[in-house]
N, C-alpha and C positions, 0 to 999 in steps of 0.2 A: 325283650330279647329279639333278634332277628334273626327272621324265619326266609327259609328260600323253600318254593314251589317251585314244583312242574306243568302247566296246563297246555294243553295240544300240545305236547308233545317243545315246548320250549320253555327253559327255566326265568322265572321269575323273582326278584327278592333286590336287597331284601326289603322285608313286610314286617313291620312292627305285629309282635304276638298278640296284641287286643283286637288289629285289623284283623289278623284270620279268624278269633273269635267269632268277631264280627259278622262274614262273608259265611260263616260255618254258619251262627244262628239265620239268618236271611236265607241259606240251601243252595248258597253261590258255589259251596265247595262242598262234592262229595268224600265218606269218609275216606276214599280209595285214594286221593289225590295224593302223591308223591311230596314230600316234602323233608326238609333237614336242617338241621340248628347247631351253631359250635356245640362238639361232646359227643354228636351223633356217629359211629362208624359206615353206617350207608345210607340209601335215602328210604325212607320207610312212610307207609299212608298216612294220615294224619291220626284216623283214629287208634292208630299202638304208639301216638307221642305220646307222653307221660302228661306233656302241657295241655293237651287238645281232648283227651280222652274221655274226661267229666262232660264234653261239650255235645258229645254220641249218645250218651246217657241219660241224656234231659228228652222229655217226652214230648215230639211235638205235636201240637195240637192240630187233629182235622180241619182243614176250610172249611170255614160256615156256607153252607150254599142260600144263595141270595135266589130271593122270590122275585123275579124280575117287573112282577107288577106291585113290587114293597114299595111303598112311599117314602122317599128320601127323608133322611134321623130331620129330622128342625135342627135351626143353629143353635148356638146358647144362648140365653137370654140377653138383652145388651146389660153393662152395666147400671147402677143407682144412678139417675140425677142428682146432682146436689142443687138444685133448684135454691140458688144462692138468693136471688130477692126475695121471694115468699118468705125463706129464714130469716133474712134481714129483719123485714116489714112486719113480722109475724113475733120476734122478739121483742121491736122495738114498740110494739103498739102494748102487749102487755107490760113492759116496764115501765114505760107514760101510764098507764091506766095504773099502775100501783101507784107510781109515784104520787101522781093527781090526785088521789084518795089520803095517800100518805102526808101529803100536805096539807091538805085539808084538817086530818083528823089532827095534825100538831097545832093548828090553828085553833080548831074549835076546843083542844085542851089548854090553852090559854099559852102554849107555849112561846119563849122570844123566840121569833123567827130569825132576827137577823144574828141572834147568838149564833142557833143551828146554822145559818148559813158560813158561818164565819169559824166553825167547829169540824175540823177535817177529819175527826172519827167517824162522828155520824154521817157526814156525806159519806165515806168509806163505807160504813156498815148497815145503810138503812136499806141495803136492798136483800139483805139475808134476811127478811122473813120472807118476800115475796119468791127468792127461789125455795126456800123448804116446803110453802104450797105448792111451787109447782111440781117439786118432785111427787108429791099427793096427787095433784093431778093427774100428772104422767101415767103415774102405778097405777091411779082408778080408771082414767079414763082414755087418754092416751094422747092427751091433748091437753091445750091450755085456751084462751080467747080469742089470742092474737091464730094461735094456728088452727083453733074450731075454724074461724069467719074464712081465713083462707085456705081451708081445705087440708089441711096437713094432721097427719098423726103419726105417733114414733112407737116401733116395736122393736122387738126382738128380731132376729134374722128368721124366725119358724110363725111370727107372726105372732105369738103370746103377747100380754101387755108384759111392761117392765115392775120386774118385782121392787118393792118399798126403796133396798138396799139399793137395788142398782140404780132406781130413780135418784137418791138422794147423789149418790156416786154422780151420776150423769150431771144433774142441775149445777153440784158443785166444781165441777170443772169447768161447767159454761160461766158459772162464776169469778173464777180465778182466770181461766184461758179466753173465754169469749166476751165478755168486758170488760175484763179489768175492777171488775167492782163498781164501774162504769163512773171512774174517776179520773177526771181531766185526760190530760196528753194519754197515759196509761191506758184508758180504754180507745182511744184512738187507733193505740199500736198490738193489742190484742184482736181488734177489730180488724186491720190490714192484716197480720199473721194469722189470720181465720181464714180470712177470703182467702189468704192466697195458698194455703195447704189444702184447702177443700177442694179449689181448683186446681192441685195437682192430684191429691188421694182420691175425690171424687167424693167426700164425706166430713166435716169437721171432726177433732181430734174427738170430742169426747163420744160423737159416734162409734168411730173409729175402732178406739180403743175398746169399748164398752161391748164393741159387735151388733147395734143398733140398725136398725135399718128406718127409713122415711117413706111415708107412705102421701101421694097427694090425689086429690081428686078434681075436677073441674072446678075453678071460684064460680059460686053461685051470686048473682046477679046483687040478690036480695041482700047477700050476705054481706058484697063488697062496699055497696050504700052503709049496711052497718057498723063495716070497718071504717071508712071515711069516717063517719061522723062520731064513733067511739073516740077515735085519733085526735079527733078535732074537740073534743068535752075534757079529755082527758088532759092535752094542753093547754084548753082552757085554765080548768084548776089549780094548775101548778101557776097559772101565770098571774092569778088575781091572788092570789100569798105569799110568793118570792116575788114579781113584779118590782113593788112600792120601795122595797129592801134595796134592791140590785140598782134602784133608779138615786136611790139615797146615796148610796157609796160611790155610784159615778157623779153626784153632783159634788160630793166632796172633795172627789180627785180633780174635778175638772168643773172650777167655779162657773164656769162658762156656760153649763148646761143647768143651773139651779134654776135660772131665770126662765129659761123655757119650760123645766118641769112643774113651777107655781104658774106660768099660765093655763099649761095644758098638765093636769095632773094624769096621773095614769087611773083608770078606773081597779077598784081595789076591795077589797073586805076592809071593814072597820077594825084599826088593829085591837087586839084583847089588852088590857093592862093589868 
């Protein structure tokens, strides 16, 4: 509704009814000030308009008096880092470190390896045991290897560890949203749609959504030596089991490369029959 005032003595308007609200809460206008609205027969103070009158009745509160040797509030906190490499680095070294095991052990159970290799369920689905640990992890400790060595551990927003439920919650999205199951092109484009909502939201999705917060501390000298050389044992392993396989089926595609690979064979495990 538009409202016309009068102040010093010269009329004003018109004023959208929320602005006088407004000027009324802020003590820009007292209740005396002259004012009138189509309906009105004269001009009458504000606080006997029927619109304004609730706005006289609200209790305003005393200024706080300032202690003038008070020390100014602090700002707020800055936001979370998403400390995007250590996430990277700190994922990718425990999924090498399972896998490296994981091959292994199919190896020394006599399993064909080039079947598995050639078998796109189990490459889909061999890394579901290694997150259901970690969500174990998570919930007990609050960390996993890759993020002990560099420093990183995940809680709750109040600083609790993550209960069972929410861990499994959490790992399984990193599952599905953060690698892809860590299958071909798929985890490629899981991996780039990571990085790049983190670095708008300031957190990845399953954070995110879950209300998680990261915590990191300075990389320890010791520790980073021990992440090198985890990283480096752990692709070892995978390399001396899949290796011999991978080098097979490229000599088949491409006769050209057999003759180099009977010279110089690749160093390897004896396969099991």
């Amino acid at each position: 509704m538009d409202i016309w005032i009068i102040r010093d003595g010269e009329k004003t308007g018109p004023h959208h009814d929320f602005e006088i609200r407004r000027r009324i809460e802020s003590g820009e206008l007292p209740a005396s000030t002259p004012a009138w609205h189509e309906g009105l027969d004269a001009w009458k103070p504000l606080v006997q308009i029927d619109l304004f009158r609730r706005e006289f009745d609200k209790p305003i509160p005393p200024p706080v008096p300032q202690d003038p040797q008070e020390t100014p509030a602090t700002p707020p906190p800055l936001p979370d880092q998403p400390h995007l490499v250590r996430r990277f680095w700190a994922r990718w070294f425990d999924l090498y470190l399972y896998a490296g095991i994981w091959w292994i052990a199919m190896w020394a159970a006599g399993r064909d390896i080039g079947m598995i290799l050639h078998n796109q369920w189990i490459i889909v689905l061999h890394y579901i045991p290694w997150f259901a640990f970690e969500a174990f992890l998570i919930h007990r400790f609050g960390t996993t290897p890759g993020k002990w060595l560099l420093g990183i551990t995940v809680t709750n927003q109040n600083g609790s560890l993550l209960s069972l439920a929410e861990a499994i919650r959490r790992s399984a999205r990193v599952l599905f949203l953060g690698i892809g199951f860590g299958w071909g092109w798929l985890a490629l484009i899981c991996q780039a749609m990571s990085f790049i909502t983190t670095k708008r939201i300031g957190r990845p999705l399953w954070d995110q959504v879950g209300g998680h917060r990261l915590h990191t501390r300075p990389i320890d000298p010791f520790r980073l030596v021990a992440y090198i050389f985890g990283l480096i044992i752990s692709l070892q392993l995978q390399m001396i089991v899949v290796t011999p396989y991978v080098m097979e089926t490229a000599a088949k595609t491409f006769p050209a490369l057999k003759e180099q690979f009977e010279k110089n064979p690749p160093w390897h495990l004896p396969r099991r029959h």
